[in-house]
matplotlib code that plots the C-alpha trace (Angstrom):
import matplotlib.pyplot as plt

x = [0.0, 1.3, 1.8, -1.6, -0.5, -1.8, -2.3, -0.2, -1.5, -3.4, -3.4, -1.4, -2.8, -4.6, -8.4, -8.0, -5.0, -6.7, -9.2, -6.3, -4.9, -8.3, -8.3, -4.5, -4.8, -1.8, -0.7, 0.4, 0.1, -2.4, -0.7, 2.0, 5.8, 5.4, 2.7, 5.1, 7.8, 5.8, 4.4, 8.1, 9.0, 6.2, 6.6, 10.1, 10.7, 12.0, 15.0, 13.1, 11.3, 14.7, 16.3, 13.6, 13.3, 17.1, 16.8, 13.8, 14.9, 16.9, 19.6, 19.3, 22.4, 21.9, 21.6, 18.7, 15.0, 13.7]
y = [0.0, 3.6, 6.5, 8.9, 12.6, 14.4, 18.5, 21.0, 22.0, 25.4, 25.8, 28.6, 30.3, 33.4, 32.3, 35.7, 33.5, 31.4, 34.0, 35.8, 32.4, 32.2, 36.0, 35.9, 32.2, 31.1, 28.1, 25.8, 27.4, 26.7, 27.1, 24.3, 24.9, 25.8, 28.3, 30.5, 29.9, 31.5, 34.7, 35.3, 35.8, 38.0, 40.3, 41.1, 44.8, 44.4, 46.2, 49.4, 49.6, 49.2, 51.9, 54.4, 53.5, 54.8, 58.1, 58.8, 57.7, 60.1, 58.3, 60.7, 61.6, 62.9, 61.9, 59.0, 60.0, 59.7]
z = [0.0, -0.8, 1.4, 1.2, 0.0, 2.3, 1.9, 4.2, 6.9, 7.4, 10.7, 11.4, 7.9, 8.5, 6.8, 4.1, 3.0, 1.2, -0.6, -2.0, -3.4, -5.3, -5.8, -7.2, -8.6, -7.4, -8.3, -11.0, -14.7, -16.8, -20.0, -19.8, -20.3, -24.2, -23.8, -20.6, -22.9, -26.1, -23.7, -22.6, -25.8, -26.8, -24.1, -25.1, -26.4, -30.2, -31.1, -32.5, -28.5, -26.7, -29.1, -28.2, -24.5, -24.4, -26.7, -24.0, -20.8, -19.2, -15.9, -12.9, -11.4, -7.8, -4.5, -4.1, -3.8, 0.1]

ax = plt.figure().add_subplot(projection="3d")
ax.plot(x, y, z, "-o")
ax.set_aspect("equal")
plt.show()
């Protein structure tokens, strides 16, 4: 006979806990390796975005925002 898999325990969850996992929908994906792998991609910037995100963005050079 094989060992039961049994869930972990929840006992020192706070009970919200488990309505933001719903909310969020954490968990495993839905779209299977290939499918994260294909949205990656997508959401790279092509070359044409990159080049215009650095004529645009400017570096500051000071002392850091508080």
């Amino acid at each position: 006979m094989g060992k039961e898999k049994r869930a972990p325990s929840r006992g020192d969850e706070h009970p919200d806990d488990r309505a933001l996992d719903r909310l969020a929908d954490r968990g495993p994906s839905r779209v299977g390796v290939d499918g994260a792998l294909r949205a990656r991609d997508v959401s790279r910037p092509s070359r044409a975005q990159v080049a215009a995100a650095q004529k645009t963005v400017k570096p500051r050079t000071g002392p850091p925002i508080t």
